[in-house]
PDB file of the backbone (N, CA, C, O) and the ligand in Angstrom, with CONECT records:
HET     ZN  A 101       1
ATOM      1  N   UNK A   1     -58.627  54.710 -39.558  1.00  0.00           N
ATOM      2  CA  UNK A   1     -57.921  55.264 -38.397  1.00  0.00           C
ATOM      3  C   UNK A   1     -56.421  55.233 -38.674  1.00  0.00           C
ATOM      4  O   UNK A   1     -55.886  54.144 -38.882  1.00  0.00           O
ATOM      5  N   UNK A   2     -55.567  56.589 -38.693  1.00  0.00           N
ATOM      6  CA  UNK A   2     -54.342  56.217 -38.974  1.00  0.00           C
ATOM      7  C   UNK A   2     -53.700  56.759 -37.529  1.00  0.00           C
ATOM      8  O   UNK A   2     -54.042  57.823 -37.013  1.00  0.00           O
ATOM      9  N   UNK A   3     -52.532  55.678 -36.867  1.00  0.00           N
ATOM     10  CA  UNK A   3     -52.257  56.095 -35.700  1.00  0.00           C
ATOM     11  C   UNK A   3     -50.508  56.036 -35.939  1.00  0.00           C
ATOM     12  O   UNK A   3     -49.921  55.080 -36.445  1.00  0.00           O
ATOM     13  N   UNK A   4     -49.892  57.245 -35.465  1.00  0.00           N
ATOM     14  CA  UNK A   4     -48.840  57.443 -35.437  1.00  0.00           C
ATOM     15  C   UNK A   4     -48.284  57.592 -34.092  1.00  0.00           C
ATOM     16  O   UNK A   4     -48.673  58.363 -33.215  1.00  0.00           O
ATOM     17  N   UNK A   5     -47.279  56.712 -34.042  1.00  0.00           N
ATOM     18  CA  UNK A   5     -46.251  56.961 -32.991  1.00  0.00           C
ATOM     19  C   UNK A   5     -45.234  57.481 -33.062  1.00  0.00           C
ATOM     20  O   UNK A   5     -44.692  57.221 -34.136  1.00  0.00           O
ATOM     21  N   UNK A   6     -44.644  58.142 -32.411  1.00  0.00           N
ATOM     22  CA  UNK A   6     -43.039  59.148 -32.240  1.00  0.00           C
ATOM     23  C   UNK A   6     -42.584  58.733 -30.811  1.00  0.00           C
ATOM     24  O   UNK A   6     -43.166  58.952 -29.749  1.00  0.00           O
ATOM     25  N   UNK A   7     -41.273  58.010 -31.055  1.00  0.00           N
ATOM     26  CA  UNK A   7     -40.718  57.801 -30.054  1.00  0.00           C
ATOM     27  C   UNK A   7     -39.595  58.465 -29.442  1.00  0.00           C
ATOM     28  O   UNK A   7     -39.025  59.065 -30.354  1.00  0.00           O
ATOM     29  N   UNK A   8     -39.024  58.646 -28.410  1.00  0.00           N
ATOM     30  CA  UNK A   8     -37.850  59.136 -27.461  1.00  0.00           C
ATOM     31  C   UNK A   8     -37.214  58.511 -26.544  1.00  0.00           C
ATOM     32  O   UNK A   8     -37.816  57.638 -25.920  1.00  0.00           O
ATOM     33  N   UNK A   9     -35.988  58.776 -26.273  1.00  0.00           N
ATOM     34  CA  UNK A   9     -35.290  58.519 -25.553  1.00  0.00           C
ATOM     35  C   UNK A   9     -34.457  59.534 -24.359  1.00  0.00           C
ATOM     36  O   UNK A   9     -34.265  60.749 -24.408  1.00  0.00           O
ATOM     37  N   UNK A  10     -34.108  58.673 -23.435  1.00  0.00           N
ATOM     38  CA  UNK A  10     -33.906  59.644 -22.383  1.00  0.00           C
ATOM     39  C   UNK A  10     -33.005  58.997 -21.837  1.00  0.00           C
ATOM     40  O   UNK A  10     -33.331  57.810 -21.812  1.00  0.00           O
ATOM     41  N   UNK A  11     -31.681  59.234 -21.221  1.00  0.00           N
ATOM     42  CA  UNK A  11     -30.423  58.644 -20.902  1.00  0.00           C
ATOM     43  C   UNK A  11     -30.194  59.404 -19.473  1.00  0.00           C
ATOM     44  O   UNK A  11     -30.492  60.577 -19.248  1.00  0.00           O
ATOM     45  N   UNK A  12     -29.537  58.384 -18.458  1.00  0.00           N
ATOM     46  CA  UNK A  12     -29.141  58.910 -17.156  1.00  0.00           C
ATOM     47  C   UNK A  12     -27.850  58.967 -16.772  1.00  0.00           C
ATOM     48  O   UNK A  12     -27.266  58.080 -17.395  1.00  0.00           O
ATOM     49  N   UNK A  13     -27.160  59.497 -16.132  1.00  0.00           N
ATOM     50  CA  UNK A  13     -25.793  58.597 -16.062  1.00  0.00           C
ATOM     51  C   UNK A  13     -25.724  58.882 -14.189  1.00  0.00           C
ATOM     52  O   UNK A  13     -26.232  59.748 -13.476  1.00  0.00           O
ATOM     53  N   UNK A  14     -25.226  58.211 -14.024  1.00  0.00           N
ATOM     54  CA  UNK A  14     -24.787  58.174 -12.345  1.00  0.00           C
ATOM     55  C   UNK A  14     -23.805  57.920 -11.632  1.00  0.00           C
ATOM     56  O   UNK A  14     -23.884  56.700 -11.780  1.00  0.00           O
ATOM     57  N   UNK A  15     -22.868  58.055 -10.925  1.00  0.00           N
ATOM     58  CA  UNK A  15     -21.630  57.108 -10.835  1.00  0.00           C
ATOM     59  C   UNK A  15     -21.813  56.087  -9.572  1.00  0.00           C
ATOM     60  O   UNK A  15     -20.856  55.399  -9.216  1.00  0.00           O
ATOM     61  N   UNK A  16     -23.013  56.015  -8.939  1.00  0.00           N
ATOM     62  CA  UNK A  16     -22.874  54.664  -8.688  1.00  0.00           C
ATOM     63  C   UNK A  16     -23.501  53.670  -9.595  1.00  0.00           C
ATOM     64  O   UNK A  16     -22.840  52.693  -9.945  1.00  0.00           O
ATOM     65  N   UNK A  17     -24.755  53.841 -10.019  1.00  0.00           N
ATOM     66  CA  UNK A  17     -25.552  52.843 -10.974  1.00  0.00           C
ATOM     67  C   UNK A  17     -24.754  53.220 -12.074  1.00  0.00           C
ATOM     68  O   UNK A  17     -24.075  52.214 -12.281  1.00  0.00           O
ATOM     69  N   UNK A  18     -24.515  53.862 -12.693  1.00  0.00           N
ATOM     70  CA  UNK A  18     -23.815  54.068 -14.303  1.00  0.00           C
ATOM     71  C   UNK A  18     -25.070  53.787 -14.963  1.00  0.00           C
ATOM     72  O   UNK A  18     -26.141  53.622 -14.379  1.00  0.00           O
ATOM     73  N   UNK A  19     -24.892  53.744 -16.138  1.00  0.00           N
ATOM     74  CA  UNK A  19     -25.803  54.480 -17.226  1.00  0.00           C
ATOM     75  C   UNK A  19     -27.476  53.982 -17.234  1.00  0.00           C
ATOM     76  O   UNK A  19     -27.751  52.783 -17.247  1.00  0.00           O
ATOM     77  N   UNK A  20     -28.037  54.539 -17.229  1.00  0.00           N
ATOM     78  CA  UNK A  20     -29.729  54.389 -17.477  1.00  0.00           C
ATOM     79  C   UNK A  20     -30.052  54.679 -18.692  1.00  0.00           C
ATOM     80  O   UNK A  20     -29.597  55.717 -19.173  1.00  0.00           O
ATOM     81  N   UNK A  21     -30.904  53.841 -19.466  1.00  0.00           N
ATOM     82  CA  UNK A  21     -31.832  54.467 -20.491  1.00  0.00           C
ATOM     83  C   UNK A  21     -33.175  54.110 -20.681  1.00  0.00           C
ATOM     84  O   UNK A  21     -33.625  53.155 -20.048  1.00  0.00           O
ATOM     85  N   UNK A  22     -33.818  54.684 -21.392  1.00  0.00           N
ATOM     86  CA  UNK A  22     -35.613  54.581 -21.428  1.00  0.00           C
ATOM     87  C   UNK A  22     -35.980  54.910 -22.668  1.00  0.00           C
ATOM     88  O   UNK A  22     -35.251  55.448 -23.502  1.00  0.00           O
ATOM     89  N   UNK A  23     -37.079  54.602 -22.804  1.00  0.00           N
ATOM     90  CA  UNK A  23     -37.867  54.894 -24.650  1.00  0.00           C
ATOM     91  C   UNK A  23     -39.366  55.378 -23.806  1.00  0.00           C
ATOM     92  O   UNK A  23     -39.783  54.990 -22.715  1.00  0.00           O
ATOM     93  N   UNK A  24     -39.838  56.160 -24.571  1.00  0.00           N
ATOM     94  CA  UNK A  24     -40.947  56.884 -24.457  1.00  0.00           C
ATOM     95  C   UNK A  24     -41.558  57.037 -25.468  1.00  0.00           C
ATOM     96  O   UNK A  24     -41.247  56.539 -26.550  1.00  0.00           O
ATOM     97  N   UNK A  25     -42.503  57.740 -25.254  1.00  0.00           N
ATOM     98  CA  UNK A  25     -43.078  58.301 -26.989  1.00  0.00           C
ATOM     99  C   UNK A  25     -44.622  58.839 -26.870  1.00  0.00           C
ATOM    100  O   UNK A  25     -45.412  58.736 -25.931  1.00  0.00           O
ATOM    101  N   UNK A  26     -44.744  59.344 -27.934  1.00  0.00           N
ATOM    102  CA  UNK A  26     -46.148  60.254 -28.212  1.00  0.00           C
ATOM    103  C   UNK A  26     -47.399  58.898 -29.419  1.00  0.00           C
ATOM    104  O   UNK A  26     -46.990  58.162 -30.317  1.00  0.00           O
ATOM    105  N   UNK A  27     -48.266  58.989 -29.125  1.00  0.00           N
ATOM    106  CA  UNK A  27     -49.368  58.533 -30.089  1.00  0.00           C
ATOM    107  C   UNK A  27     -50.174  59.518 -30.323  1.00  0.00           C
ATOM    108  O   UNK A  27     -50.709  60.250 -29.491  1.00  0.00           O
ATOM    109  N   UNK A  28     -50.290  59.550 -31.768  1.00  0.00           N
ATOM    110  CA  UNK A  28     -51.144  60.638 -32.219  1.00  0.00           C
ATOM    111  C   UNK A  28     -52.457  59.451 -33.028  1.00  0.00           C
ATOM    112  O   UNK A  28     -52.066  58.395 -33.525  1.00  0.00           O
ATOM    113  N   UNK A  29     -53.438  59.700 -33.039  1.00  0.00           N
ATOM    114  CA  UNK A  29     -54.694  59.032 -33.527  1.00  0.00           C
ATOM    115  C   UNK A  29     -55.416  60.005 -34.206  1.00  0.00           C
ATOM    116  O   UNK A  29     -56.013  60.893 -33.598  1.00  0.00           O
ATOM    117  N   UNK A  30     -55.410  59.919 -35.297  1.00  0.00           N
ATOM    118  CA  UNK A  30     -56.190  60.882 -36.250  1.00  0.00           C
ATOM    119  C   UNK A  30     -55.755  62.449 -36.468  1.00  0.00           C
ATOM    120  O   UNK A  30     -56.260  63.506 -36.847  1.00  0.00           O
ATOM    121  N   UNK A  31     -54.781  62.053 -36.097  1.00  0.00           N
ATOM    122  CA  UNK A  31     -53.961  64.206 -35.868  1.00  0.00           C
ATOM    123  C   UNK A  31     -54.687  64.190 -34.689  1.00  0.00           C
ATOM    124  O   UNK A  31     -55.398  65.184 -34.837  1.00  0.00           O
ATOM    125  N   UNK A  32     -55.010  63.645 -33.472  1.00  0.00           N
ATOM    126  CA  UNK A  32     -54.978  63.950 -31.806  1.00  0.00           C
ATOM    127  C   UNK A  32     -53.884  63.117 -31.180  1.00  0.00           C
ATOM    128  O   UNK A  32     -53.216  62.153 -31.557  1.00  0.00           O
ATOM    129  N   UNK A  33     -53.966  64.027 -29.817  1.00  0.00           N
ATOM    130  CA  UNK A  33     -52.497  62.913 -29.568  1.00  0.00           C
ATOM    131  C   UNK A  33     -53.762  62.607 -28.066  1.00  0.00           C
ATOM    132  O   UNK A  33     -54.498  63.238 -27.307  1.00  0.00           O
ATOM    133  N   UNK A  34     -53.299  61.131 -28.389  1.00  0.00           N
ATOM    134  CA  UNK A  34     -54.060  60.143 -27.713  1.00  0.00           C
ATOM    135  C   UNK A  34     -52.953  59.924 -26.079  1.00  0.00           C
ATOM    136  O   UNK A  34     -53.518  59.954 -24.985  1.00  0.00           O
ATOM    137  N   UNK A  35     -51.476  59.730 -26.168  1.00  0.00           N
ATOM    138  CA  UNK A  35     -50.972  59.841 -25.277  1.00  0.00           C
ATOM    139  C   UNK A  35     -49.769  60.249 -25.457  1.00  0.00           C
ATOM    140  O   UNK A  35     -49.268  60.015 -26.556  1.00  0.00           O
ATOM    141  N   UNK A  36     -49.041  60.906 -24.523  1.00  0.00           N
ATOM    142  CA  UNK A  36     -47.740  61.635 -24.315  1.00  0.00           C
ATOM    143  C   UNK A  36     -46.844  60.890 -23.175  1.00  0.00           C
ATOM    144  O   UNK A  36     -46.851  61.475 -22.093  1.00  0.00           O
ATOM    145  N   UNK A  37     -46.041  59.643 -23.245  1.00  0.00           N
ATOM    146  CA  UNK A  37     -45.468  59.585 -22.042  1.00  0.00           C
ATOM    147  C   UNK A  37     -44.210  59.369 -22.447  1.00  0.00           C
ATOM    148  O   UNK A  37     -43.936  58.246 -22.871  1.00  0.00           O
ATOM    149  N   UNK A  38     -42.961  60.625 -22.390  1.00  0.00           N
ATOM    150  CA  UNK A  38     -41.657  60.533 -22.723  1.00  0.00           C
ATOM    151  C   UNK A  38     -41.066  59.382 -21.505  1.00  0.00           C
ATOM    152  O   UNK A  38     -41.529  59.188 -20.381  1.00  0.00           O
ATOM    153  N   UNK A  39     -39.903  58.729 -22.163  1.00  0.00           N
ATOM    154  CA  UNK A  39     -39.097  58.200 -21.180  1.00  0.00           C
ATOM    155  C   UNK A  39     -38.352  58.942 -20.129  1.00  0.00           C
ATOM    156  O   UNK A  39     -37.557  59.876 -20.237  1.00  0.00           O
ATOM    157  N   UNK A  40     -38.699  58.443 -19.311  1.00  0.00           N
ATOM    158  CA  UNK A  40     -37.462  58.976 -18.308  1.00  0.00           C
ATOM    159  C   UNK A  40     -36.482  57.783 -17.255  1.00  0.00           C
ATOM    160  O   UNK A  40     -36.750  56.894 -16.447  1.00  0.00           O
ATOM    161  N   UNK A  41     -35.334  58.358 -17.801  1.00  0.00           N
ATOM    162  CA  UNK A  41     -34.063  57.103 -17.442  1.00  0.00           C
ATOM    163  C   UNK A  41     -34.092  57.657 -16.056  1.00  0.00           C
ATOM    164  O   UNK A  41     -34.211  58.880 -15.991  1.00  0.00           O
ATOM    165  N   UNK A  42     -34.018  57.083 -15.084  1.00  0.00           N
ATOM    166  CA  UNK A  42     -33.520  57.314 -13.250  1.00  0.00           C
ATOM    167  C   UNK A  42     -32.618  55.883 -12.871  1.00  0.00           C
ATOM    168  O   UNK A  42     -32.524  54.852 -13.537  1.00  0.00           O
ATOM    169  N   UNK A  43     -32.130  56.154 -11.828  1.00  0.00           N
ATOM    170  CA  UNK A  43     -31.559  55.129 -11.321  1.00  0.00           C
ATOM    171  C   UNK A  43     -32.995  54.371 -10.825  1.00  0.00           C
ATOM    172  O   UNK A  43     -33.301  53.307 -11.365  1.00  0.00           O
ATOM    173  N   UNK A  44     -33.760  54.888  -9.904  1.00  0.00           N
ATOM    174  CA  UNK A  44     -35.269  53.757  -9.639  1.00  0.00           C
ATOM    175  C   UNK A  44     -36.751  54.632 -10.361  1.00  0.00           C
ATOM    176  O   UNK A  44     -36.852  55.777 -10.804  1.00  0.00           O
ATOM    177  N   UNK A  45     -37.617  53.677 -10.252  1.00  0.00           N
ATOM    178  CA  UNK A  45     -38.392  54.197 -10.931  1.00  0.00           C
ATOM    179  C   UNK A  45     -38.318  54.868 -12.165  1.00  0.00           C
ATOM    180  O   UNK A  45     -38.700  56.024 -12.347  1.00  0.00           O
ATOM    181  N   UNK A  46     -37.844  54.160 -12.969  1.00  0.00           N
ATOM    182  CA  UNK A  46     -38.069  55.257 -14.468  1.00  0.00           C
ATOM    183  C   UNK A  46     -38.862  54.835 -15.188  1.00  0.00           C
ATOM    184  O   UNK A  46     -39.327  53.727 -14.920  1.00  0.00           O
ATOM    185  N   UNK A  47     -39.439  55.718 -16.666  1.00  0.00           N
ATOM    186  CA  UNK A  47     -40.283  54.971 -17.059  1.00  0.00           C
ATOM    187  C   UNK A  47     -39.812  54.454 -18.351  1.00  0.00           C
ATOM    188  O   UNK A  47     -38.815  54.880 -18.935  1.00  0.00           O
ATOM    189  N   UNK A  48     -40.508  53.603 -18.726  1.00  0.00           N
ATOM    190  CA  UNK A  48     -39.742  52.895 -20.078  1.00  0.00           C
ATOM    191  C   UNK A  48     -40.922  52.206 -20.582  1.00  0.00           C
ATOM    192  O   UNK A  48     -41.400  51.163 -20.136  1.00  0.00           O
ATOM    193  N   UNK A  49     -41.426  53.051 -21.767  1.00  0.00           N
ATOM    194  CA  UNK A  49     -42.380  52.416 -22.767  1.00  0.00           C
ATOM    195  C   UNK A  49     -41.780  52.114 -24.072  1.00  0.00           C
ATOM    196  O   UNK A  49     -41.146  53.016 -24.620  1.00  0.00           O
ATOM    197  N   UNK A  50     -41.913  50.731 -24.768  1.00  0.00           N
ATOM    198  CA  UNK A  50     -41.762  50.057 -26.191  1.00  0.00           C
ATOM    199  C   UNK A  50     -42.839  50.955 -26.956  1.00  0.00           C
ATOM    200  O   UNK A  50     -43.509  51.709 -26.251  1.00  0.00           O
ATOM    201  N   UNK A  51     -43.039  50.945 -28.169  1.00  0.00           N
ATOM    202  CA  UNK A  51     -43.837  51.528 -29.088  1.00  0.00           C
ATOM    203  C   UNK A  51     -45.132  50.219 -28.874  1.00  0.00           C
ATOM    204  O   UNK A  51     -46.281  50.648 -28.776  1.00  0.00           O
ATOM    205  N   UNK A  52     -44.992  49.136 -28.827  1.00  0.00           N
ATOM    206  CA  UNK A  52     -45.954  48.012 -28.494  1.00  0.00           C
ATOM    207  C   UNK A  52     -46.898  48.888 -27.117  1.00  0.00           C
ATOM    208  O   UNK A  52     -48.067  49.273 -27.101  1.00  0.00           O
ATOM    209  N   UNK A  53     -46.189  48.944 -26.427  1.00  0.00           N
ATOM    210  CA  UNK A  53     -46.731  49.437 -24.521  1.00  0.00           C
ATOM    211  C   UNK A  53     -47.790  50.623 -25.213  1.00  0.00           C
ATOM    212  O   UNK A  53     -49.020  50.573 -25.206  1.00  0.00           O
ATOM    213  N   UNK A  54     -46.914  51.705 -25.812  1.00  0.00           N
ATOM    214  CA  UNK A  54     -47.605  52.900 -26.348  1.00  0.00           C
ATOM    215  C   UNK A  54     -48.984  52.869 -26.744  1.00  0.00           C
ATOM    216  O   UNK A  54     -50.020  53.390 -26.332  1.00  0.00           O
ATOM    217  N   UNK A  55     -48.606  51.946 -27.849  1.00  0.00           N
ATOM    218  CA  UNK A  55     -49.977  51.274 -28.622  1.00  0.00           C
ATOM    219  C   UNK A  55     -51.251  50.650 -27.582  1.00  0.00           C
ATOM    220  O   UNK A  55     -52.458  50.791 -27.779  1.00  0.00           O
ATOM    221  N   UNK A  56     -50.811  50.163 -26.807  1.00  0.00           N
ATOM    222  CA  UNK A  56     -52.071  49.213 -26.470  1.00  0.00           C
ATOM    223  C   UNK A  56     -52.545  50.496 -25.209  1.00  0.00           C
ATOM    224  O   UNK A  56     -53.706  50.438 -24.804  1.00  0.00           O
ATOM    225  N   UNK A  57     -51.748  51.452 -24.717  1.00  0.00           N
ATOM    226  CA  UNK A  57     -52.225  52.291 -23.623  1.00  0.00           C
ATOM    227  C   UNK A  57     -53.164  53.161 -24.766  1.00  0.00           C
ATOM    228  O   UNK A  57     -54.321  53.136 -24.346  1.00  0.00           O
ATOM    229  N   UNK A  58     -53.118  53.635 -25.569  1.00  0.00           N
ATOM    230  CA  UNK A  58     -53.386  54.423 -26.503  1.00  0.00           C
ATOM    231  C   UNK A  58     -54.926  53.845 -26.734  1.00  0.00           C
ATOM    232  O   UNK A  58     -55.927  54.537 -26.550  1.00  0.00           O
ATOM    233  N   UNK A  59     -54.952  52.207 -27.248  1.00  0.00           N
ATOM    234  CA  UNK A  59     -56.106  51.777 -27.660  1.00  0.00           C
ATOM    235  C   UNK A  59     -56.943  51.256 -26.507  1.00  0.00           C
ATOM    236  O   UNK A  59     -58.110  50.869 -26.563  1.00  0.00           O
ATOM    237  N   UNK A  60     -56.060  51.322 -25.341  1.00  0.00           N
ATOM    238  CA  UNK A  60     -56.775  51.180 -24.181  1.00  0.00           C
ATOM    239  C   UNK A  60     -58.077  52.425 -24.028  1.00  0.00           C
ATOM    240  O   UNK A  60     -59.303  52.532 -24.015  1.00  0.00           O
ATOM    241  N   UNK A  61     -56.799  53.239 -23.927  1.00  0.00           N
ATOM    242  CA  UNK A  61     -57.778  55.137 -23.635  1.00  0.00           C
ATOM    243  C   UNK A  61     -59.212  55.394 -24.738  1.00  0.00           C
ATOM    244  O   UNK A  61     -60.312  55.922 -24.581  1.00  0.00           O
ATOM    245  N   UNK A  62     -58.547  54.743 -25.841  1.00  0.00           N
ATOM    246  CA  UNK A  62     -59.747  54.912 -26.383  1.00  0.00           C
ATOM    247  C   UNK A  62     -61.050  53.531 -26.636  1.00  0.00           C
ATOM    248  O   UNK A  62     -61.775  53.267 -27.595  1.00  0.00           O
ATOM    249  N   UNK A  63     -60.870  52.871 -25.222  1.00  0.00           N
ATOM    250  CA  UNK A  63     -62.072  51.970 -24.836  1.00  0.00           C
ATOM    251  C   UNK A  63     -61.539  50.600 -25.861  1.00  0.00           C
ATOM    252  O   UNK A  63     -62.556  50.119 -26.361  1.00  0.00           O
ATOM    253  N   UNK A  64     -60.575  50.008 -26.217  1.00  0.00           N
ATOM    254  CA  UNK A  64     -60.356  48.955 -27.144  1.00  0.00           C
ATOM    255  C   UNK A  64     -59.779  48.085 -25.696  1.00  0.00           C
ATOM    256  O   UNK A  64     -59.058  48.813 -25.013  1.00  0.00           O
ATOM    257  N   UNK A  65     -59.894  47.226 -25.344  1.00  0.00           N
ATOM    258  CA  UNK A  65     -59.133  46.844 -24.508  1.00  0.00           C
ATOM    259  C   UNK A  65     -58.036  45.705 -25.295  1.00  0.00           C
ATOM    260  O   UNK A  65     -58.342  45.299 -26.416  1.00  0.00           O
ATOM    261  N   UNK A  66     -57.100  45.357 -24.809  1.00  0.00           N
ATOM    262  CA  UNK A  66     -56.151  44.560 -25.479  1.00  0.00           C
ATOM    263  C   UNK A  66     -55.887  43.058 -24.727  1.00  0.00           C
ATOM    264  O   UNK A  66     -55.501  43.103 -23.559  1.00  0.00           O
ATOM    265  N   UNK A  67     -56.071  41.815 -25.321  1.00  0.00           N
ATOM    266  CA  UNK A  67     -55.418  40.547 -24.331  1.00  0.00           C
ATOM    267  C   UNK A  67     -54.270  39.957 -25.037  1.00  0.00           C
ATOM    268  O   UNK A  67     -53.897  39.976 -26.210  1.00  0.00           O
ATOM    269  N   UNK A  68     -53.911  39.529 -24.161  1.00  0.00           N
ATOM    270  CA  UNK A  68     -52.819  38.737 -24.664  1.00  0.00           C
ATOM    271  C   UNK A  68     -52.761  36.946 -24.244  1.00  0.00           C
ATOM    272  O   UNK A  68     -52.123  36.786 -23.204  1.00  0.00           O
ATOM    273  N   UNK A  69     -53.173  35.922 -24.708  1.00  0.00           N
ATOM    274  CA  UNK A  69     -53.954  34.465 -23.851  1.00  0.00           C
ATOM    275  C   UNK A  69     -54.703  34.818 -22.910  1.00  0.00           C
ATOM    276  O   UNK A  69     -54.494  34.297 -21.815  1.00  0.00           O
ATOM    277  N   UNK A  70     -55.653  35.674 -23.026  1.00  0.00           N
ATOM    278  CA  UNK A  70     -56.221  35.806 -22.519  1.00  0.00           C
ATOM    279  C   UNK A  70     -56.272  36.924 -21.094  1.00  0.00           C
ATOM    280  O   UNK A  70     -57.380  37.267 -20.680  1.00  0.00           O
ATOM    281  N   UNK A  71     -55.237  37.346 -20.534  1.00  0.00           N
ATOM    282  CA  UNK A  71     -55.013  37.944 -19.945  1.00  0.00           C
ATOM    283  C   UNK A  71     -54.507  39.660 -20.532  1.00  0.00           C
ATOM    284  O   UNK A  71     -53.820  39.852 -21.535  1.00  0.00           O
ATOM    285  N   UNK A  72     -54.888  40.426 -19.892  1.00  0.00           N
ATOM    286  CA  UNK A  72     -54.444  42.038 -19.803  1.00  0.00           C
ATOM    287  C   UNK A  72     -53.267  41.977 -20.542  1.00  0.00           C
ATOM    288  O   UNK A  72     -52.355  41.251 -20.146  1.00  0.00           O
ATOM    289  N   UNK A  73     -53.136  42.760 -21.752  1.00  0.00           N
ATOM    290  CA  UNK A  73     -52.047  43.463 -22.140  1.00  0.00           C
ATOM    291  C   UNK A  73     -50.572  43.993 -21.058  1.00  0.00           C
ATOM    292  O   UNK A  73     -50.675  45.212 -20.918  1.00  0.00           O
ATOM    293  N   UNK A  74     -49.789  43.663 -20.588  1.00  0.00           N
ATOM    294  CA  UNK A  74     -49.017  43.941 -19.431  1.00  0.00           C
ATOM    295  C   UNK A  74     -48.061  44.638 -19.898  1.00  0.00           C
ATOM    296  O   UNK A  74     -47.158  44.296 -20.662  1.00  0.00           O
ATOM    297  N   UNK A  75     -48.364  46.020 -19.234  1.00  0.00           N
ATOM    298  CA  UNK A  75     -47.096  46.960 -19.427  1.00  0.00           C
ATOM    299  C   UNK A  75     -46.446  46.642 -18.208  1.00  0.00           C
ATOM    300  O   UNK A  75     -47.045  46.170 -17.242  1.00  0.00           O
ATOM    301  N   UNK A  76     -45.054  46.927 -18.237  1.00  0.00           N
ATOM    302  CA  UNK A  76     -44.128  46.543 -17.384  1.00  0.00           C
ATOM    303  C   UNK A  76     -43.900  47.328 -16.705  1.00  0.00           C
ATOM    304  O   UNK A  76     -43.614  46.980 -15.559  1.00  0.00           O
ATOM    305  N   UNK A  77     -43.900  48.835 -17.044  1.00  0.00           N
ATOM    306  CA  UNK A  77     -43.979  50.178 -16.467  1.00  0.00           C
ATOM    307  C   UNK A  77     -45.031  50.483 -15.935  1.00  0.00           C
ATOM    308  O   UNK A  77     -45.996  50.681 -16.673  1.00  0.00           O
ATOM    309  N   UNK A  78     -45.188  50.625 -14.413  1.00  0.00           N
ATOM    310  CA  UNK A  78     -46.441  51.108 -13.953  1.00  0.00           C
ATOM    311  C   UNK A  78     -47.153  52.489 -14.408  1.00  0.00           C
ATOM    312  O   UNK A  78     -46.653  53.612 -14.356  1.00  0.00           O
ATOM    313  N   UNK A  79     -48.129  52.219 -14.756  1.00  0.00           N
ATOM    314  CA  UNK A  79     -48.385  53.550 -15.499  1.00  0.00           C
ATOM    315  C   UNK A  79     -50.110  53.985 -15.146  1.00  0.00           C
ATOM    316  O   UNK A  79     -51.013  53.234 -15.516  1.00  0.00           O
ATOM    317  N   UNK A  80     -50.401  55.302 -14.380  1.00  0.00           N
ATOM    318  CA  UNK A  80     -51.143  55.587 -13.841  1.00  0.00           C
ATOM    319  C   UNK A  80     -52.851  55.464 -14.710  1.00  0.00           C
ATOM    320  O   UNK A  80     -53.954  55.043 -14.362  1.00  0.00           O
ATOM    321  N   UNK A  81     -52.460  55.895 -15.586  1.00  0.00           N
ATOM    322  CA  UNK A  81     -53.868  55.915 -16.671  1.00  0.00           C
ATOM    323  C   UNK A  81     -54.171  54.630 -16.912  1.00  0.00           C
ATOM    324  O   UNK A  81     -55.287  54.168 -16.676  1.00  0.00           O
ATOM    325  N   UNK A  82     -53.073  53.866 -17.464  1.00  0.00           N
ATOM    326  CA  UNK A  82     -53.297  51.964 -17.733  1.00  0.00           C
ATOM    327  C   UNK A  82     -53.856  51.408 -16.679  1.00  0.00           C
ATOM    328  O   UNK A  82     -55.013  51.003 -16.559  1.00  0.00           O
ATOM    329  N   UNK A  83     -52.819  51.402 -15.770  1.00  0.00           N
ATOM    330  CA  UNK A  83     -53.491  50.725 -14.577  1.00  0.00           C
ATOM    331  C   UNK A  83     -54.502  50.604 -13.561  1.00  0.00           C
ATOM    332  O   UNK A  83     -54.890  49.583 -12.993  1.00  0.00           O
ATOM    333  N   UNK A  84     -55.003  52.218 -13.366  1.00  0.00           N
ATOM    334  CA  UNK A  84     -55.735  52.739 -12.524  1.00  0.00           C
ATOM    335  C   UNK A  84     -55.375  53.228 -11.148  1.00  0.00           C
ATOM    336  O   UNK A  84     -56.267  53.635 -10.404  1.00  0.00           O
ATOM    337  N   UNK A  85     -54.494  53.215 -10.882  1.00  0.00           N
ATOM    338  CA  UNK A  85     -53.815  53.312  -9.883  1.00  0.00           C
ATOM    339  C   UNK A  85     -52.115  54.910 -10.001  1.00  0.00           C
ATOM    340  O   UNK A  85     -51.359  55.306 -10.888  1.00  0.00           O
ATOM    341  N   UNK A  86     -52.318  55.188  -8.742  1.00  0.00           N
ATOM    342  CA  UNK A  86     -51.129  56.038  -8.442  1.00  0.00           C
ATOM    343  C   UNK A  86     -50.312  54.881  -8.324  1.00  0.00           C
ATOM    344  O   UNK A  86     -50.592  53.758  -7.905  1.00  0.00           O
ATOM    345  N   UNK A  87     -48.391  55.735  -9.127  1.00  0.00           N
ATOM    346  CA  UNK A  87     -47.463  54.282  -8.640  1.00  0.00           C
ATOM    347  C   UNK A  87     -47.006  54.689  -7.333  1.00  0.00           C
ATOM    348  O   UNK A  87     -45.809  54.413  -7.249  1.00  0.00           O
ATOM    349  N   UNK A  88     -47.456  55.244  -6.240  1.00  0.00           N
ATOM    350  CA  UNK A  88     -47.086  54.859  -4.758  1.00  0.00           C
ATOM    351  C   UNK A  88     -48.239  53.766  -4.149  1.00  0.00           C
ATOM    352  O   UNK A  88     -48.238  53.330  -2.999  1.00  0.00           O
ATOM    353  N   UNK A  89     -49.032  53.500  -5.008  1.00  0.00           N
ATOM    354  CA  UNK A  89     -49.639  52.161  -4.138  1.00  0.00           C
ATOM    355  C   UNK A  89     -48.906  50.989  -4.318  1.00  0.00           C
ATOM    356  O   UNK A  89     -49.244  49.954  -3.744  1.00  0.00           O
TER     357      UNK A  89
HETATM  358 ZN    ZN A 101     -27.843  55.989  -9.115  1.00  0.00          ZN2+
END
């Protein structure tokens, strides 16, 4: 299995919060792309995935589940597919 990640970035600027940034990125698994979630910098709610986050949503989707002591892999970014959930709950 060779799995490639491509990452991005996405920058905000605001003049009350001042500057935002985020990392995003694509996983491709075998020449498929397993997931697509670019960053997006906002003053609230933005999203911000590590290439780590990428990875384990990726091997999530494809039924691997991930722990960490025992507990869930924890992305920090609420993220609808990972979690199961819409982020307005
Ligand atoms: Zn702002």
């Amino acid at each position: 299995m060779k799995i490639e990640i491509t990452t991005d970035q996405d920058e905000h600027e605001c003049d009350d919060c001042g500057q935002a940034w985020a990392e995003g990125g694509r996983v491709v698994v075998d020449g498929e792309e397993v997931i697509n979630k670019p960053g997006e910098a906002a003053c609230y709610d933005g999203k911000d995935y590590s290439p780590a986050d990428l990875l384990v949503m990726a091997l999530d989707k494809l039924g691997h589940s991930v722990t960490v002591d025992g507990s869930r892999y924890h992305i920090t970014c609420v993220d609808e597919d990972y979690h199961g959930v819409s982020p307005q709950d």
